[in-house]
KEBA-478806 format. One record per residue (C-alpha): residue in one letter; z, x, y. Coordinates in steps of 0.05 Angstrom, whole numbers, plus 32768, in hexadecimal, padded with zeros to 4 digits. Layout:
<vovos>
aZXY ...
</vovos>
This chain:
<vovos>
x7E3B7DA67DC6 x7E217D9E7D81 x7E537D7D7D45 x7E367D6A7D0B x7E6C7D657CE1 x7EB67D667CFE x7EA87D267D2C x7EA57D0B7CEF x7EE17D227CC7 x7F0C7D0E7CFA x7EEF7CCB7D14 x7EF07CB67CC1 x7F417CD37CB4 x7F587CB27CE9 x7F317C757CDF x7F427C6C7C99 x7F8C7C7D7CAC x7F947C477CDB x7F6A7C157CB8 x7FA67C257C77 x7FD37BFC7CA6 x7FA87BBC7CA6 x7FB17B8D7C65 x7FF57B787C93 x7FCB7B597CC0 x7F937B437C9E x7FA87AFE7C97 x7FE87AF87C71 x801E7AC37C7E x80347AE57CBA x7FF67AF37CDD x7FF37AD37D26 x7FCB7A907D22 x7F897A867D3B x7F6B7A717D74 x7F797A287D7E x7F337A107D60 x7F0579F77D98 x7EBB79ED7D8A x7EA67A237D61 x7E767A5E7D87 x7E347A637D6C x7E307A8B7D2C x7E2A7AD57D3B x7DE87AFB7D33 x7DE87B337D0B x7D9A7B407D1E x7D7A7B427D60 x7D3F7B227D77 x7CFD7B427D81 x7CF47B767DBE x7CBB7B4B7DD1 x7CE57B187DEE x7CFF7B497E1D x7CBE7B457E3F x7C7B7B607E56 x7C7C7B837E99 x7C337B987EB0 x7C0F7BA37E76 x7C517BC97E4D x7C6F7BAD7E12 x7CB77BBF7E0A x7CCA7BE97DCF x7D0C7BE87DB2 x7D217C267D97 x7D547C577D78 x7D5E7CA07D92 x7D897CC87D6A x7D8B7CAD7D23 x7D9E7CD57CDF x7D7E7CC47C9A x7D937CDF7C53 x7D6D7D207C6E x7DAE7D327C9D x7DE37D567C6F x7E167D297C85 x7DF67CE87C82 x7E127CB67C52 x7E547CCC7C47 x7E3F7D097C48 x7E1F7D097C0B x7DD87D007C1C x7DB37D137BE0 x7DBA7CFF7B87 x7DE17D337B6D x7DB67D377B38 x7D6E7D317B50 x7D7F7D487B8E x7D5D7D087BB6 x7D787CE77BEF x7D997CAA7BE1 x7D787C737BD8 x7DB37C447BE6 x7DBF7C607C29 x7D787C697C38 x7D6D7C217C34 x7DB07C0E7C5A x7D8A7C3B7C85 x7D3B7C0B7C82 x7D5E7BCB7C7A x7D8A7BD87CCC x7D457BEA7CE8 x7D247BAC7CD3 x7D687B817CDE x7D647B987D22 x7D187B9B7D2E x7D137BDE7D4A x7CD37BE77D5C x7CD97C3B7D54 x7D0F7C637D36 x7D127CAC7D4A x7D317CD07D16 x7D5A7D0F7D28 x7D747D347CE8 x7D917D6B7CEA x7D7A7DA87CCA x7D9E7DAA7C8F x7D757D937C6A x7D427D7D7C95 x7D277DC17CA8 x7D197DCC7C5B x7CF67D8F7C4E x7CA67D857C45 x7C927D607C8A x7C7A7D297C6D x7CBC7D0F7C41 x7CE17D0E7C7C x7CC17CCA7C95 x7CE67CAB7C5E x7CA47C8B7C44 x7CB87C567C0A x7C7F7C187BF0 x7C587C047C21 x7C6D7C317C59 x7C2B7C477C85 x7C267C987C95 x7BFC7C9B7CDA x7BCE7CDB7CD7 x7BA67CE67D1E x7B877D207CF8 x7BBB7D577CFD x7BED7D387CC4 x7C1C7D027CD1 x7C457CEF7D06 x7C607CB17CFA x7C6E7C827CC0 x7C697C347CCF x7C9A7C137CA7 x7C8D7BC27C8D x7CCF7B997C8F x7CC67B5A7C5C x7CC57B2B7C9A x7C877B4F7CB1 x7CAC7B797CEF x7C997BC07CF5 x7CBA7BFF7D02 x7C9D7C3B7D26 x7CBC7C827CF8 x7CBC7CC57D13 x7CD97D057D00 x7D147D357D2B x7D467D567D2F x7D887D5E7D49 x7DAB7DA07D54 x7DBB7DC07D8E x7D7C7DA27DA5 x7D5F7D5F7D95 x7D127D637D86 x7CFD7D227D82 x7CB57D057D61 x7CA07D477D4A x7C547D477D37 x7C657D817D05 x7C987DB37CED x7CA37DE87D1D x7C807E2E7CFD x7C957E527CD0 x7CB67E517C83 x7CF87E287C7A x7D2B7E5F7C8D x7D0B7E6A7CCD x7CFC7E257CE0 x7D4D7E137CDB x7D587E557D08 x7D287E347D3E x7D407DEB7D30 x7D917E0A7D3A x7D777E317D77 x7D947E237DC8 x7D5F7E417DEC x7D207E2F7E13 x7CF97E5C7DDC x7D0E7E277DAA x7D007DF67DDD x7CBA7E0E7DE3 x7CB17E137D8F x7CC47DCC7D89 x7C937DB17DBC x7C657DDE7D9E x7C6F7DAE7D62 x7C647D727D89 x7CA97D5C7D97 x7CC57D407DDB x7D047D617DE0 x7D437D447DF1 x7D8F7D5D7DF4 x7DC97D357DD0 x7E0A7D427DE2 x7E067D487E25 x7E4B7D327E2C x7E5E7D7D7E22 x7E257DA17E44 x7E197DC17E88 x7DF07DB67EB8 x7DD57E047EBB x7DC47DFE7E6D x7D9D7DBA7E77 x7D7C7DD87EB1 x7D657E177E85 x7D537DED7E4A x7D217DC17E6F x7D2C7D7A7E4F x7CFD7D457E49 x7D437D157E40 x7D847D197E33 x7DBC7CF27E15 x7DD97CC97E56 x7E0F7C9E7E1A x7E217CB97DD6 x7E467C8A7DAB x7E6C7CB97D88 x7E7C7CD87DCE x7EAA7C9B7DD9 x7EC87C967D8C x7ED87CE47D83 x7F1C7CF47D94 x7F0B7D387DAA x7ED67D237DD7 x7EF67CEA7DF1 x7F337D147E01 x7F187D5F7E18 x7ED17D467E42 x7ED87CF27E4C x7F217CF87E64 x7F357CB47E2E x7F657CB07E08 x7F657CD27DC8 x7F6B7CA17D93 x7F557C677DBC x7F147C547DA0 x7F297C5F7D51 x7F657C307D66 x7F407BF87D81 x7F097BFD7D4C x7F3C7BFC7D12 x7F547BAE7D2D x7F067B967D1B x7F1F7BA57CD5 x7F4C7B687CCC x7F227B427C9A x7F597B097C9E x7F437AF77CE2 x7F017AC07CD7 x7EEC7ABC7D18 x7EF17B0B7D29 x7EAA7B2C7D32 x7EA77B6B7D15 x7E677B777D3A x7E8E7B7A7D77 x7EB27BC17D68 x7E917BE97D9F x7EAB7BB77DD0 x7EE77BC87DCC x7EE17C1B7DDA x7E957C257DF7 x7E9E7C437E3B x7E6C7C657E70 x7E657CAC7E5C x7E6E7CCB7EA2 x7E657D1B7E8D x7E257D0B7E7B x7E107CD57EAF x7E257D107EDC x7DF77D3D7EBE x7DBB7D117EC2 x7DC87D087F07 x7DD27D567F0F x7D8F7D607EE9 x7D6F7D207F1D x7D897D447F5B x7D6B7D817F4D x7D2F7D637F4A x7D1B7D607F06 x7D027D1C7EE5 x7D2B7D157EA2 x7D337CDA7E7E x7D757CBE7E62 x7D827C9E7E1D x7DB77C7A7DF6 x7DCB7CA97DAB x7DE57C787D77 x7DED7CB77D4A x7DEF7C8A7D10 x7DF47CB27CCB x7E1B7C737CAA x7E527CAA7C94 x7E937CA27CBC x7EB97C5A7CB1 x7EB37C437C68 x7EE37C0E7C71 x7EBD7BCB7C60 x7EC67B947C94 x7EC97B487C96 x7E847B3F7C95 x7E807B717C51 x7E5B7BA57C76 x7E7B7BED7C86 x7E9C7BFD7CCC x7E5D7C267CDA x7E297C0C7CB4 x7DE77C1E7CCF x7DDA7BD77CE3 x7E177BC97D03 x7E097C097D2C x7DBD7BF27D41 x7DD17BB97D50 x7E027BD17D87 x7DCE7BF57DBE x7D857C127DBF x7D4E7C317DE8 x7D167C077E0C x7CDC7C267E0E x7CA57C077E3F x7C647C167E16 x7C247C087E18 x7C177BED7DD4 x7C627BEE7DAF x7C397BF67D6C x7C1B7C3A7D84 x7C4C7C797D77 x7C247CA27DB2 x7C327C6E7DD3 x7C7A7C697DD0 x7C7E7CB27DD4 x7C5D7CB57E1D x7C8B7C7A7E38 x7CCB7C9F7E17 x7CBE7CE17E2F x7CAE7CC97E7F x7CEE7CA07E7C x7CC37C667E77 x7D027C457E5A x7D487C287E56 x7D847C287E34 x7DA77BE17E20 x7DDC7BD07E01 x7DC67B947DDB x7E107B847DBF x7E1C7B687DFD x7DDA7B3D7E00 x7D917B507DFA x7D817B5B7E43 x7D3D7B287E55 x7D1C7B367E97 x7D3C7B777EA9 x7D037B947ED2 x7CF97BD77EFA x7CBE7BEB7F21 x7CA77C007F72 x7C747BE27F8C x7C467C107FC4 x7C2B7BF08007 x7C277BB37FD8 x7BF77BCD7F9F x7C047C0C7F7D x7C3B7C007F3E x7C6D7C387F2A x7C8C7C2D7EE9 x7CD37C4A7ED4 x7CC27C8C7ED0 x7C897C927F01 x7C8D7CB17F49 x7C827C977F8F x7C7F7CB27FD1 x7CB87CB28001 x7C9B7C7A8030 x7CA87C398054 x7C757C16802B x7C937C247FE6 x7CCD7BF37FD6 x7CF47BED7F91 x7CFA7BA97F6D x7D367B9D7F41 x7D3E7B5D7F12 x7D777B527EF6 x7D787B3A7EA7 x7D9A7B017E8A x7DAD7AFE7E3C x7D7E7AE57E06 x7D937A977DF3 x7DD87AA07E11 x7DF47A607DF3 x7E0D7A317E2C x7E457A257DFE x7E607A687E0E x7E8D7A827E49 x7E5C7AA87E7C x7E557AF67E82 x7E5A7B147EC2 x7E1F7B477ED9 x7E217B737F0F x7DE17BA67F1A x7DDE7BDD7F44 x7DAB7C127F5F x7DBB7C587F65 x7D917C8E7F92 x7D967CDA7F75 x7D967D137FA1 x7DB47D5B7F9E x7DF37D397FC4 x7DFB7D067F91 x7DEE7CC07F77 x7DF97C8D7FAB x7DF97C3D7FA2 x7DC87C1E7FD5 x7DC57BDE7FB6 x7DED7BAE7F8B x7DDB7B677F73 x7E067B357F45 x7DD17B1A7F24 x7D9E7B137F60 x7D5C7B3C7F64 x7D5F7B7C7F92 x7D2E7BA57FB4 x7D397BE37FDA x7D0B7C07800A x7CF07C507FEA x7CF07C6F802B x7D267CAF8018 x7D107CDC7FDB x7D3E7CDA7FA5 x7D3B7CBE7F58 x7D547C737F52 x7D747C587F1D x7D8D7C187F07 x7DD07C087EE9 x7DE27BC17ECF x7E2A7BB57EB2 x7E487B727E94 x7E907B5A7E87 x7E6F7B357E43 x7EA67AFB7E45 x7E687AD07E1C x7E8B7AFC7DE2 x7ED27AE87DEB x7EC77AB17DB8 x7EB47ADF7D81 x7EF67B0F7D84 x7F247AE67D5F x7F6F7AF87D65 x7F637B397D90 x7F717B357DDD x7F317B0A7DFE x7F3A7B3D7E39 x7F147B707E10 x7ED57B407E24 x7EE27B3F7E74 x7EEA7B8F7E75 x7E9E7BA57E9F x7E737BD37E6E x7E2F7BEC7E71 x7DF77BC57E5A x7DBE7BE47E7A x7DB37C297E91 x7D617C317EAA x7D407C767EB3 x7D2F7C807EF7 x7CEB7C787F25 x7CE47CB77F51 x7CDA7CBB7F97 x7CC67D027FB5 
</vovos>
């Protein structure tokens, strides 16, 4: 299912429409009081720390990343007016809304996924965005990445793709041929297309999967696919016709995060309040694993900065592209998180994990099997079915949780994939796990949280938002056949 536009128009009407309703409760005489004040929390942190404290793990550097990401190339990027109406360039405000949330929330790559209008039009090389100091990287073939500078000295990994039907991602090139019939290929369904892009250089991944079959994945031959789509959870359609939610839910709970009257209310904390598991597609990664193909899963923020204009308490937009970074990214396990080949390889064997960093950036999370005591398979690698193969889980903790704050609850679990199913075979509340490798199947780890360390920062609204259990860590699987 591709929507480029509607999802859109209908998340921002009835956004705006609710959010009319607010001035009565943004802090006039007869708003409910406050929270009886107790020690104040620690002040909230718009930024996130580097992915190196996440940790080394044999030699790879994590890589925090975004998959699915629109610039001013997308036609309905920023506001959905993209481009100067006179000169016809993309805009310049937006675009460095755009630079500013990478460096704020030191992604180390961002993956950009335009879609064709007006992508497929555009000279190869604009489409990195490149502005002052920005590096192009050349292997000899022409660019395919741009290395962004942020003033503090962080860098940021660019690459150009695209998101239709399809989602090429870190295309070396264009795919052939003249504008016209590069947006027929780019708007194309088929493994033809499929074949052009990675022609082009791209690893190719499907968004949406949330209303996709399992016979058209199948056919289409996926490096990865889309296992959460945040717009999956916020579009009333969606939510209604494939998740089986409640229509309006998600605009309704997002709307109360625009009650500027309420100091000590976190506007950060939005996606707490409506982010669910998106099963359809969990299902058909799992339908894709049992049949015995190795696809990797990622987290789409889908960010275009063009559906909630309503300015906040902390003066930013409802879905500014910061806010929306900061919520959840893409680990990448890389040899050298500087190298774009690099984070290509570990993104395209599922050498990777999604984490929703809202909730706490995840230290020590670790996945690997270990072979008759020697031989290391990474996420992403494949082992044979034997008694001397065992998996080793560790479970993360959360970044300089203050000890001033109320304490999450994690619970991890491992899943085995087989064409009957995913079954659990092991669960652990915080404790490391390790399971034998002795039946074939793909494994994959699952760690949720009920983030009560959060209550604290939600103001007037209901604490119980904060003890409901949400993902915070879906990891790609290591094979066993």
């Amino acid at each position: 299912m591709h929507r480029s536009r509607g999802i859109f128009d209908v998340v921002r009407a009835a956004a705006l429409t609710a959010a009319a309703a607010l001035p009565a409760c943004g802090g006039g005489d007869d708003a409910p009081a406050a929270p009886d004040a107790q020690t104040p929390p620690p002040a909230w942190r718009a930024d996130l720390p580097p992915s190196s404290v996440l940790g080394d793990r044999r030699g790879l550097e994590p890589a925090r990343g975004i998959i699915h990401l629109h610039s001013p190339y997308s036609h309905d990027a920023c506001d959905g007016e993209p481009r100067d109406e006179d000169t016809g360039e993309p805009d310049e405000a937006c675009l460095a809304d755009l630079r500013a949330a990478l460096c704020a929330t030191r992604q180390d790559f961002a993956a950009l996924s335009d879609h064709d209008d007006s992508m497929a039009g555009e000279a190869f090389e604009t489409l990195f965005s490149v502005r002052g100091d920005d590096e192009l990287i050349d292997l000899g073939a022409g660019p395919i990445a741009s290395r962004m500078t942020c003033d503090d000295g962080h860098e940021v990994l660019i690459t150009v793709g695209g998101e239709n039907p399809l989602m090429p991602i870190m295309l070396d090139r264009h795919v052939d041929g003249d504008a016209p019939a590069r947006h027929d290929t780019y708007n194309a369904d088929t493994p033809e297309a499929v074949a052009a892009m990675r022609a082009a250089g791209a690893t190719i991944w499907i968004p949406h999967t949330e209303g996709r079959t399992t016979e058209e994945l199948v056919a289409l031959q996926p490096d990865g696919i889309e296992i959460y789509q945040l717009h999956a959870n916020i579009d009333p359609d969606i939510r209604e016709e494939l998740l089986g939610l409640d229509r309006s839910g998600a605009i309704t709970a997002v709307v109360q995060f625009a009650d500027t009257g309420d100091l000590q209310l976190e506007p950060d904390l939005a996606l707490l309040s409506f982010v669910e598991p998106n099963a359809p597609s969990l299902a058909r990664w799992d339908d894709l694993l049992g049949l015995g193909l190795h696809v990797a899963g990622s987290g789409g923020t889908d960010a275009h900065q063009n559906a909630l204009p309503i300015v906040l308490r902390d003066g930013e937009r409802g879905d500014s592209y910061r806010r929306m970074l900061r919520w959840f990214a893409n680990i990448a396990l890389a040899t050298d998180r500087r190298d774009p080949v690099a984070i290509e390889e570990a993104v395209r064997r599922g050498r990777s994990f999604v984490a929703f960093e809202l909730m706490g950036t995840p230290v020590g999370f670790d996945v690997h099997a270990s072979c008759d005591g020697d031989a290391i398979a990474e996420l992403g690698d494949t082992v044979a079915p034997t008694a001397g193969c065992t998996l080793h889980v560790t479970v993360p903790t959360i970044h300089e949780l203050s000890p001033m704050l109320p304490a999450p609850v994690i619970a991890a679990r491992v899943l085995r994939v087989t064409a009957s199913g995913a079954t659990e075979v092991a669960t652990s509340d915080g404790e490391a796990m390790e399971v034998a490798l002795d039946v074939a199947g793909a494994y994959r780890v699952e760690v949720e949280i009920e983030p009560r360390h959060l209550a604290p920062y939600l103001g007037r609204l209901d604490p119980a938002m904060a003890e409901r259990r949400v993902p915070w860590i879906y990891g790609n699987p290591i094979y066993v056949e």
